[in-house]
N, C-alpha and C positions, 0 to 999 in steps of 0.2 A: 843358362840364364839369359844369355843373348837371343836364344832363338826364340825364347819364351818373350821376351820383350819385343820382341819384332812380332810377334803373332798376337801379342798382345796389342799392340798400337794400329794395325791393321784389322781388326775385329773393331774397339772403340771407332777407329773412321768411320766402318762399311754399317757401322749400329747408327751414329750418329747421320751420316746419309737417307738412311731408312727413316730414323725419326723423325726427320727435316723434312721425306716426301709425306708422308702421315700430319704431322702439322702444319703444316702447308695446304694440305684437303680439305683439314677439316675447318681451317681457317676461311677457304673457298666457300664450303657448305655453310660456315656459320652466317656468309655475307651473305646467298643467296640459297636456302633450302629448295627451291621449286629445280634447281641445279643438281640438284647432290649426287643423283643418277650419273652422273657423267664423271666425276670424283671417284665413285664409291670402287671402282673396277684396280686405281690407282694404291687405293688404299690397302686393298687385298693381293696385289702385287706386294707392297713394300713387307705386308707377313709374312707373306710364304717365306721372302729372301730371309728374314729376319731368324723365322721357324727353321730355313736349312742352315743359317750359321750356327745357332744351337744346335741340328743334328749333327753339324761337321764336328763340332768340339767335343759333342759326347762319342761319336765315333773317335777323335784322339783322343780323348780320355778311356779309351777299350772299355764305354759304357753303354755303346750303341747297338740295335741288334736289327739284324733283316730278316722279315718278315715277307718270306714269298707267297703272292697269290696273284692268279690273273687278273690280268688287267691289260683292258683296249688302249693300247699307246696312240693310237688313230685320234680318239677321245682328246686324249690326257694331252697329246701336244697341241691341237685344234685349241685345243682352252686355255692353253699357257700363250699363243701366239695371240692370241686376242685381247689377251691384259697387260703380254708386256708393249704390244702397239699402242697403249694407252699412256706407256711409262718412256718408254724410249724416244728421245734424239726423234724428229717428227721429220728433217732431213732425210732420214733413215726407212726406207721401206722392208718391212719384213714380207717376205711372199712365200707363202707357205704350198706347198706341193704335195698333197695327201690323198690316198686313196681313198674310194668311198666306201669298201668294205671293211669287216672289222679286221683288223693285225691283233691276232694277241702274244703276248710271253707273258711269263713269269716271275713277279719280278716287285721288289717293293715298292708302291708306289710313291711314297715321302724321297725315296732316293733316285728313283727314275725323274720322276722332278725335279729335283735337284739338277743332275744333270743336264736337263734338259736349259734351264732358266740360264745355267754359269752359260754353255755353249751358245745361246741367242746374245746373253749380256757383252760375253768376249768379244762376241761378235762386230757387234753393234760399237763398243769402244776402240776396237784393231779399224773402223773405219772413222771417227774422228766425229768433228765439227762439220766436216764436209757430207754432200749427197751421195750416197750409197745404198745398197740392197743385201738382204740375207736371206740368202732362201733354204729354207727348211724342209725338207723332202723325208719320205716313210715309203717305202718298199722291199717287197720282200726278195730275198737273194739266197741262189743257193749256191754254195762253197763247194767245189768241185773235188773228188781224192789226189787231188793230183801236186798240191802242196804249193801250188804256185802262188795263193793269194795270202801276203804277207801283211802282219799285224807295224805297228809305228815302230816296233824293236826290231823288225824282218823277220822275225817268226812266224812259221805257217801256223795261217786258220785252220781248226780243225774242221772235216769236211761235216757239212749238213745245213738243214733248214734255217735261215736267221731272219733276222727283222733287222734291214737297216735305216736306222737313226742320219741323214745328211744334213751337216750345216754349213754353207759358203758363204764368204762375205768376200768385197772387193775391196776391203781395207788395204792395208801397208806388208802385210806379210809378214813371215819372217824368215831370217838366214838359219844357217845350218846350226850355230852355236845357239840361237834361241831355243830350234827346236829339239836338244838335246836335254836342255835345261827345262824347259817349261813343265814338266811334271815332279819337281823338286819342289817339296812344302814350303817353302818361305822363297821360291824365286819370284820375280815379276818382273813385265816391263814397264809397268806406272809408274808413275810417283810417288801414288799414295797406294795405300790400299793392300798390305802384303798378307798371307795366307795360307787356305792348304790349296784354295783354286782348283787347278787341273791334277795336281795328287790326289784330292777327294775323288775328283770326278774319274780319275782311273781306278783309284781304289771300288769306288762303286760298279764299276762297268767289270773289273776282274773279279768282285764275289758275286757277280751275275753270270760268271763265267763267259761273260762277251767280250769279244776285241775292239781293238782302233787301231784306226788308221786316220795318218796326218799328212795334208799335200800342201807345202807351203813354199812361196819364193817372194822374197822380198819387190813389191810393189806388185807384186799380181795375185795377191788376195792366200785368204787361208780354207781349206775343206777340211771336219774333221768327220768320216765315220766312224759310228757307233754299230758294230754287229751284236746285237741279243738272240741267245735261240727264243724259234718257235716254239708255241705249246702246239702239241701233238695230239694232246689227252682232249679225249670229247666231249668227256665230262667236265671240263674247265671252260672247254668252247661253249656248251651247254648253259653255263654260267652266266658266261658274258652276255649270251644273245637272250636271255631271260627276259621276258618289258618287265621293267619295274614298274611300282606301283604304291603309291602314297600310303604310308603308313602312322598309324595311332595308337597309344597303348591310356593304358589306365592303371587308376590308382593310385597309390602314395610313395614319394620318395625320400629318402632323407639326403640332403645335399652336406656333406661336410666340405665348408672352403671357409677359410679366415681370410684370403683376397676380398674385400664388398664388391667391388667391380665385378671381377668375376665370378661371384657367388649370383651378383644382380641379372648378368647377362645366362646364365647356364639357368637360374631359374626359370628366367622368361623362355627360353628356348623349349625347356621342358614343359611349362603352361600347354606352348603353342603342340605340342605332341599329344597332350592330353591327359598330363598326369599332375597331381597336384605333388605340393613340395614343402615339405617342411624342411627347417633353414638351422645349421649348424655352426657357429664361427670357428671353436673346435671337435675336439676327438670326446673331450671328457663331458659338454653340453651337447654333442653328436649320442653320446651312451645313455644320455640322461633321457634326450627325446627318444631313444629306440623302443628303452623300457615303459616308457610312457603311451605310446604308440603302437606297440608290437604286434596288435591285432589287424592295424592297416597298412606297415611299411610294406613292399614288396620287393624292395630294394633298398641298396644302399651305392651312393656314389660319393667317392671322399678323398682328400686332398694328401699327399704325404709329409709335405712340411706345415705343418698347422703347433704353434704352441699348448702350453700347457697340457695337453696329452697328443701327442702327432696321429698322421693316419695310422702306421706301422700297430703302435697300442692299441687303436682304435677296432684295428682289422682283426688283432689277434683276439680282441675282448668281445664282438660281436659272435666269429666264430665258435668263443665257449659257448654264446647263449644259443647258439642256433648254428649248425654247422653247415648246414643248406642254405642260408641265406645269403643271395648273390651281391656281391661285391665287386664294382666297378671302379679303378682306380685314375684318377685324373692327376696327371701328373707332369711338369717338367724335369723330372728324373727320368735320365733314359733306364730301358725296360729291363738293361742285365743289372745295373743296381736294384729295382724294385724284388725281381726275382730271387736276387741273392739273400733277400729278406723274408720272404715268404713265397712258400711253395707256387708254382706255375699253374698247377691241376686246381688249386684253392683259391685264385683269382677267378671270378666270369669275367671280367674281360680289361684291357687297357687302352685306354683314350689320351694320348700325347697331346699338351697344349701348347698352341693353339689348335682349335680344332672347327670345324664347318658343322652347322646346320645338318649337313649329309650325314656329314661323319658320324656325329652324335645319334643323327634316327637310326645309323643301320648299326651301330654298337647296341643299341637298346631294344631293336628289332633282333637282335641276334640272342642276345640273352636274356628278354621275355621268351621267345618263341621256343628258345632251348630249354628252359627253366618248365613250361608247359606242354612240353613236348608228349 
């Protein structure tokens, strides 16, 4: 109960922190909109963080699930270092050190994120109030058989191709009993703010089956690498180096969300792709419009906790009418609850919210195209 109330009162902070940068922007934007560009980058930092404290909690709640597929880390950090300069201590220079080709691994990308944001943030607060620098580096390295290169426990890496992740800052450091402690779920050196921190962030980095390594000494800054393997596979490289290309779909959708908000913004999202949208508050007025409709829906996307008839009834009672009819599920339930409810093979697909613009096209590029296939 203690350590639940200490993880509790460190979530309420690091929530109420986020809320405060969010209200704060949009307070900016409401003074001056011809501004709002310069906000909006600020605003989209404070979700992600938001988005991975809920993954971390459904991960300790053993309701989270990793989901590997490639993905350019080159990308994904480039883009993280760009928004958290927008959020970060302006004291604080972040300098990022990246190749210009593509890195790829395997790897999910909600939790590679993850990663990536705690190890800049730590950063950035292990140096203070004061002027300092983080530099963030991506190169690829390879692990010789000879056992010599040891992980933070002294454990040899195992030998082969990896991608390593470097973060240094010239903060304060730390001594030897810190760094024994610092991947302990509820340790910290804050004040405020306690959590799962750097045990998330290991936990992540060992179901990616990658190491770390930790260099730290009190007043001469902290280094922490991240080894991820390489993808080898050509066909995942094939992937990545694909040009994308602006995508549209058509037709009718049925939205089930009892959120207005988020029913308001996920409709206009879908407008803007090119499909029209009929609107659901629930499961039992979502069945009403299907049957009414059934000549033009071509889909269905629907929320799981919705009153009076939920998604779960909702899902089970479309599939009697039509068993082909694809079902996209938007959900703040992580993915091993939803599954435990209904078959994996019986979803087209799952859309974790909060979710991007991108996100949404290539969920709905993937199962039009598969559905038409």
């Amino acid at each position: 109960m203690e350590s639940l109330g200490v993880l509790a009162g460190g979530i309420a902070h690091d929530f109420n922190n986020i809320l405060a940068i969010i209200m704060g922007n949009c307070s900016l934007i409401e003074m001056d909109y011809k501004k709002a560009e310069n906000h909006i980058p600020a605003i989209k930092t404070a979700v992600e963080r938001a988005a991975g404290l809920c993954r971390q909690m459904l991960t300790y709640a053993g309701k989270g699930q990793t989901v590997l597929s490639p993905l350019n880390i080159v990308k994904l950090v480039d883009e993280l270092v760009k928004m958290l300069k927008m959020t970060i201590n302006q004291n604080i220079a972040i300098i990022p050190i990246l190749p210009t080709d593509i890195i790829s691994v395997k790897g999910d990308e909600n939790q590679i994120r993850q990663v990536v944001m705690n190890l800049i943030i730590n950063a950035s607060e292990a140096i203070g109030d004061g002027h300092g620098k983080v530099l963030v580096s991506i190169a690829k390295s390879e692990i010789k058989a000879d056992l010599s290169t040891k992980d933070h426990l002294g454990n040899a890496i195992p030998p082969g191709q990896y991608v390593c992740l470097e973060v240094t800052d010239n903060g304060c450091g730390m001594d030897d009993e810190t760094k024994l402690r610092i991947f302990e779920p509820f340790y910290t050196t804050k004040f405020t703010g306690r959590g799962l921190g750097m045990s998330a962030v290991l936990g992540i980095i060992n179901t990616h089956c990658g190491r770390m390594q930790l260099i730290s000494k009190p007043g001469q800054g902290t280094t922490f690498k991240v080894y991820l393997p390489v993808i080898i596979s050509e066909y995942d490289e094939l992937r990545l180096n694909a040009p994308s290309e602006p995508w549209r779909g058509s037709g009718t959708i049925l939205l089930a969300e009892d959120e207005e908000q988020i029913r308001k913004v996920a409709k206009g999202l879908l407008q803007i792709l090119g499909f029209t949208v009929i609107e659901a508050v629930n499961g039992k007025e979502a069945l009403e419009l299907y049957l009414k409709h059934v000549t033009d829906i071509v889909l269905v996307i629907t929320d799981m906790g919705m009153p009076i008839m939920n998604g779960y009834e909702l899902f089970h009672e479309l599939k009697k009418l039509d068993h082909n009819l694809p079902i996209i599920i938007s959900s703040g339930f992580g993915d091993v609850a939803i599954s435990s409810y209904i078959a994996p093979e019986d979803i087209a697909g799952i859309i974790s919210k909060p979710y991007t613009f991108d996100q949404l096209r290539e969920m709905l590029r993937g199962v039009v195209e598969g559905v038409s296939a």
